[in-house]
C-alpha positions in Angstrom: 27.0 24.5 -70.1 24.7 27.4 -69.4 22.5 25.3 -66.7 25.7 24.7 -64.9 27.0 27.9 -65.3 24.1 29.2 -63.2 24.0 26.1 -60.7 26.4 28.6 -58.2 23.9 31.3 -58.9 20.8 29.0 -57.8 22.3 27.5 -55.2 23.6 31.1 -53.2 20.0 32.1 -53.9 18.4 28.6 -51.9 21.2 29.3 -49.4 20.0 32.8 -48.5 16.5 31.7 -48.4 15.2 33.2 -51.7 13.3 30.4 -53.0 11.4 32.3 -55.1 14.3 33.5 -57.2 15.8 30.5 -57.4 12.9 29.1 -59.1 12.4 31.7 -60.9 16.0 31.4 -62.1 16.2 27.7 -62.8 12.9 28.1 -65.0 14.8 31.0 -67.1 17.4 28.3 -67.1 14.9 25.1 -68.3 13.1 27.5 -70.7 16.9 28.1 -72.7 18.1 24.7 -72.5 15.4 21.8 -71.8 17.7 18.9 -71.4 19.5 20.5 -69.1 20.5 17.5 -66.6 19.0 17.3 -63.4 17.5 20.9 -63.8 13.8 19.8 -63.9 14.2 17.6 -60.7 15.5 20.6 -59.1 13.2 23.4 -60.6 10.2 20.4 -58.7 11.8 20.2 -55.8 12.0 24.1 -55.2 8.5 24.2 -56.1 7.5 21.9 -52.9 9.8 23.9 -50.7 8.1 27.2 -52.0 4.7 25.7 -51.5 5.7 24.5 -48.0 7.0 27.7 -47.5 4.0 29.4 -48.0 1.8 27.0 -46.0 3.7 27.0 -43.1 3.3 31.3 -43.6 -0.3 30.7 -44.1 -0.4 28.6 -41.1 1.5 31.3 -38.8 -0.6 34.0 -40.2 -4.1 32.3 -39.3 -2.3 31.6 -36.4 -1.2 34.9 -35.5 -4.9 36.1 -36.1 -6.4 33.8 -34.3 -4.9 34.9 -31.0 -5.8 38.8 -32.0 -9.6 37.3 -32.1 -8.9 35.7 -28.9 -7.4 38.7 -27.0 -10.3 40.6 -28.7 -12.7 38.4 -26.9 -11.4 38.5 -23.8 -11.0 42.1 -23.5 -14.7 42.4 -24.3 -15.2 40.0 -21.6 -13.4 42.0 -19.3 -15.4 45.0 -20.2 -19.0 43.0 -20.1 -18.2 41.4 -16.4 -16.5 45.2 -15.4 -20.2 46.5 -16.5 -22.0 45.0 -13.7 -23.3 47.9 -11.2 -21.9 46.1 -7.9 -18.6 47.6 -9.6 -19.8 51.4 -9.4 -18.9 51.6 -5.6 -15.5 53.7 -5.9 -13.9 51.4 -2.7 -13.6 48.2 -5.2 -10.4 47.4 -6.8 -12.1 45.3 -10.0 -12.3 48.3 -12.5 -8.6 49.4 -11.4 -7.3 46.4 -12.8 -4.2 46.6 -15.5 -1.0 44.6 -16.3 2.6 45.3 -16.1 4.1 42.2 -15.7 1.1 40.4 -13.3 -0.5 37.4 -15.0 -3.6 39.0 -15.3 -4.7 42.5 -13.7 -3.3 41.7 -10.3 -0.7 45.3 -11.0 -3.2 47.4 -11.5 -5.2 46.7 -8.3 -2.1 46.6 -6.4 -1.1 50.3 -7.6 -4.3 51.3 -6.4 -4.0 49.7 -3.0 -0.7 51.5 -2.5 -2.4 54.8 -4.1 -5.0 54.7 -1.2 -2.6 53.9 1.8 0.7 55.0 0.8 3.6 53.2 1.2 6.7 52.9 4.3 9.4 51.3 3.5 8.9 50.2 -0.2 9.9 46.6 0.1 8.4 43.8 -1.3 8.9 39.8 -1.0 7.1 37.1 -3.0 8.0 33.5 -3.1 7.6 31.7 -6.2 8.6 33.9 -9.0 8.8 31.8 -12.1 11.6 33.4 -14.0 10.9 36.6 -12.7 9.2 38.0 -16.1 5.3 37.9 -14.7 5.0 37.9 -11.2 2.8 39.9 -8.6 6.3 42.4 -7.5 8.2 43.4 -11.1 6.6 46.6 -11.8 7.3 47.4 -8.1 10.9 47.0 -9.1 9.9 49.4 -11.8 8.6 51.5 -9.4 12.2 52.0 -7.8 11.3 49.4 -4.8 13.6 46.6 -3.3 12.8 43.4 -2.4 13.6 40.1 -2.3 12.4 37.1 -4.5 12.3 33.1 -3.8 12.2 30.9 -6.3 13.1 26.6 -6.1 13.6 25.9 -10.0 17.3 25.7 -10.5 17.0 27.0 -14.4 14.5 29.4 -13.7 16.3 31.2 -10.8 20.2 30.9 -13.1 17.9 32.9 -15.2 16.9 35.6 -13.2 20.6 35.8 -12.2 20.9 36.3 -15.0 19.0 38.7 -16.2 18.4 40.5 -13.1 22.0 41.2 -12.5 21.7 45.1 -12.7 19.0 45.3 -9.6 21.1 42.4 -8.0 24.3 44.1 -8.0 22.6 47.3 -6.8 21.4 45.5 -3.9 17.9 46.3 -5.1 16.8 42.8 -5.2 17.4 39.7 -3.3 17.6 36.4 -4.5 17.5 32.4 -3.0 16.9 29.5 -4.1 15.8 28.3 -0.7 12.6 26.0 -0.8 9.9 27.9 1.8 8.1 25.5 4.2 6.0 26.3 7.1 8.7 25.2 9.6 11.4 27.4 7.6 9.6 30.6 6.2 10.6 32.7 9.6 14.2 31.4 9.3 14.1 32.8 5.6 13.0 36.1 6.6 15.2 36.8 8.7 18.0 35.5 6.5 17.0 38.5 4.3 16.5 41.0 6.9 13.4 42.2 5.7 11.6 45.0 7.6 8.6 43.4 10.0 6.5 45.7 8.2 7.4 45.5 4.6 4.9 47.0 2.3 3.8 43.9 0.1 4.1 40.0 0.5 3.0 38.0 -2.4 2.7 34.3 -1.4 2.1 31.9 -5.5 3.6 28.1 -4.4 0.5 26.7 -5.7 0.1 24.4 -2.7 1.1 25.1 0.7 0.6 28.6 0.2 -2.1 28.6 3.0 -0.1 26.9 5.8 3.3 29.0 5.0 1.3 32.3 5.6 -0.2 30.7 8.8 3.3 30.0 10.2 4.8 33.4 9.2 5.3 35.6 11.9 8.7 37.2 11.8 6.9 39.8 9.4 3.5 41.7 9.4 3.4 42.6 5.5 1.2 46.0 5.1 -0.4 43.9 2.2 -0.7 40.1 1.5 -1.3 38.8 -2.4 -2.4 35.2 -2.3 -3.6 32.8 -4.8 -6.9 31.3 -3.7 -8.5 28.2 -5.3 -11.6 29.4 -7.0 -13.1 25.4 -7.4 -14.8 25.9 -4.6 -17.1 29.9 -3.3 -17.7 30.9 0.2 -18.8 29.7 2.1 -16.9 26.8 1.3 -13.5 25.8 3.4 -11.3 23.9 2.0 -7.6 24.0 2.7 -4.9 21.5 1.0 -2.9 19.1 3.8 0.3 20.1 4.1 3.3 18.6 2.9 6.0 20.4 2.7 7.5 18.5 -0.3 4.9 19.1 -2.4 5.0 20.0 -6.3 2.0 21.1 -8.3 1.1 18.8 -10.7 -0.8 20.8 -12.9 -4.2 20.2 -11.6 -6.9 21.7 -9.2 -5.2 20.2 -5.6 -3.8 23.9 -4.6 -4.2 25.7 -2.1 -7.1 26.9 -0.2 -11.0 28.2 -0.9 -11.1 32.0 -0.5 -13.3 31.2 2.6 -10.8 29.5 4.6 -8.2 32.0 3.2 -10.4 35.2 4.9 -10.8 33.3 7.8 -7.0 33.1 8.2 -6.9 36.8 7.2 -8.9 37.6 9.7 -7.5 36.1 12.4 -3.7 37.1 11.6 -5.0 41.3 11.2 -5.9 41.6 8.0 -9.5 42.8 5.7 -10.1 41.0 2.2 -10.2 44.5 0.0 -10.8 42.6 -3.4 -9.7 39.5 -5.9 -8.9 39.8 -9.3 -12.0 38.7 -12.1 -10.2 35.8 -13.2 -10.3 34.4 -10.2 -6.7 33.6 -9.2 -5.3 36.4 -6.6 -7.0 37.5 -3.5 -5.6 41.0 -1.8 -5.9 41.5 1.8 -4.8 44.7 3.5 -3.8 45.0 7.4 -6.9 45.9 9.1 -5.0 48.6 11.0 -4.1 50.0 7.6 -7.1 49.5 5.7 -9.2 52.3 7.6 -12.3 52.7 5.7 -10.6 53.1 2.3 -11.6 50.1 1.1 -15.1 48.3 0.6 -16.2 46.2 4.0 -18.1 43.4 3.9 -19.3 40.7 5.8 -18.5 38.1 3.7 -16.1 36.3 1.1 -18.7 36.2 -1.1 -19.1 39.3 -2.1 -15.5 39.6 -3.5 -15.3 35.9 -4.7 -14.7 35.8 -8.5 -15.0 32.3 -10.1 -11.9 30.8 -12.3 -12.4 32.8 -15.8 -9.2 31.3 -17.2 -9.8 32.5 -20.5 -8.7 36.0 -19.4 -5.0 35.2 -18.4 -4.7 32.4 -21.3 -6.5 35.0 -24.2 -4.6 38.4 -23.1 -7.9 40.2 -21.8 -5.2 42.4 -19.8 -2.1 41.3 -22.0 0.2 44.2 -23.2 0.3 42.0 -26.6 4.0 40.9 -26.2 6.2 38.7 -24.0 7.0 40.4 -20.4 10.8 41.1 -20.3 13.2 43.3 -18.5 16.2 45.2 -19.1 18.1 47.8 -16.9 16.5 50.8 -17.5 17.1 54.6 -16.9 14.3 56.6 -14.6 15.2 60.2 -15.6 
């Protein structure tokens, strides 16, 4: 009678996810009456959950260090390649570096950029957002900017409908879903009615990324972010054929060598003022613009960082949790 007196008592503890003193309990329990029925099945099986329970926290806790070691490590990284005496001259962008909601220090640079030349209209556009939460333009939203944002993936732009509705319905930000080709990108400029010389473009399509920039002329963005593919250094050109109904698959056939990328530069206006140390964005600023505030050179090289992965994946510029965003107040 007593063991199934406190069967109700054992079972609202396992139901609230007290193992522990339900065990504890149904041991009290076996101790007073041994032949109680079916209480030493139960008291084992509530030993394997508590045991599972405690592996499984083990596991998350090794886990959770693990990544601290990792972000450690990287950040140290960051500081050993940022100790490199090319980086003293002032007109480099690398030791500027910092994240807001960039995928690695991409916001930082860019903050310094604008810090130097000032901005006009504060506008941005970038195509290929991801879900809006770590892209190249959020902390210029931040900033009190307006923009416009292009992204193709049906669930990831319902969610930045989502959760973007307070800058939406304040006409702060832009959104389409409409795919960006060489043959279109002018059509979807002007669908936006974006200023011709908006303060910051930010082209991430990984893939056609070169030839949509090519083709663009119904803007002339003040400055240009651009992934560059850093397989291959100057002087190296190496641009990806077009096709305009491309998807990345995940592997090194993207875009185009930071060579052939400065080339285009050049030709369309524009200086290469710095690329970020992991080796994935490339900033160029109008030449007409850039004046002498930023470092000149004669070649790609001598901004060209190789792919240090390891950065983005490990947090060497992480704020250590998940980017998010919520309306906020500016006072």
């Amino acid at each position: 009678m007593a063991a199934r007196a406190h069967i109700a008592e054992i079972g609202r503890l396992v139901g609230e996810g007290r193992i522990q003193d339900a065990l504890t309990v149904s041991q009290a329990v076996l101790r007073s009456d041994p032949g109680a029925e079916g209480l030493v099945d139960l008291v084992l099986r509530l030993r394997a959950d508590l045991l599972a329970m405690q592996s499984l926290e083990a596991v998350r806790s090794s886990q959770e260090h693990l990544k601290r070691l990792s972000a450690t490590a990287a950040q140290q990284l960051v500081r050993d390649i940022l100790r490199d005496p090319r980086y003293d001259d002032p007109r480099r962008l690398e030791r500027f570096g910092a994240q807001v909601a960039s995928q690695n220090e991409e916001d930082g640079m860019l903050a310094e950029v604008f810090r130097r030349i000032g901005t006009t209209n504060e506008t941005f556009f970038e195509f290929g957002v991801g879900n809006g939460l770590q892209n190249n333009t959020l902390q210029f939203l931040f900033r009190g900017w307006r923009g416009a944002w292009v992204e193709i993936n049906q669930p990831k732009l319902a969610f930045i409908r989502q959760r973007f509705a307070d800058p939406i319905g304040r006409g702060a930000l832009q959104v389409t879903g409409s795919p960006v080709t060489a043959e279109n990108i002018d059509e979807v400029v002007r669908s936006l009615g974006l200023p011709e010389d908006l303060d910051l473009l930010s082209i991430d399509i990984d893939g056609n990324d070169y030839h949509v920039w090519k083709a663009l002329g119904a803007i002339r963005p003040r400055v240009v972010i651009i992934e560059y593919n850093p397989r291959f250094p100057p002087p190296i050109r190496v641009v990806k054929q077009y096709d305009p109904d491309y998807r990345w698959s995940a592997d090194t056939d993207i875009g185009a060598s930071l060579q052939s990328l400065t080339d285009l530069a050049t030709a369309k206006g524009y200086d290469l003022v710095g690329t970020c140390i992991g080796g994935i964005n490339a900033i160029y600023v109008r030449s007409d613009v850039a004046g002498d505030l930023f470092l000149k050179s004669a070649t790609a090289a001598d901004f060209f960082h190789h792919a240090r992965f390891q950065i983005s994946f490990s947090g060497g510029f992480g704020v250590g949790h998940p980017s998010t965003y919520v309306p906020f107040d500016t006072e």
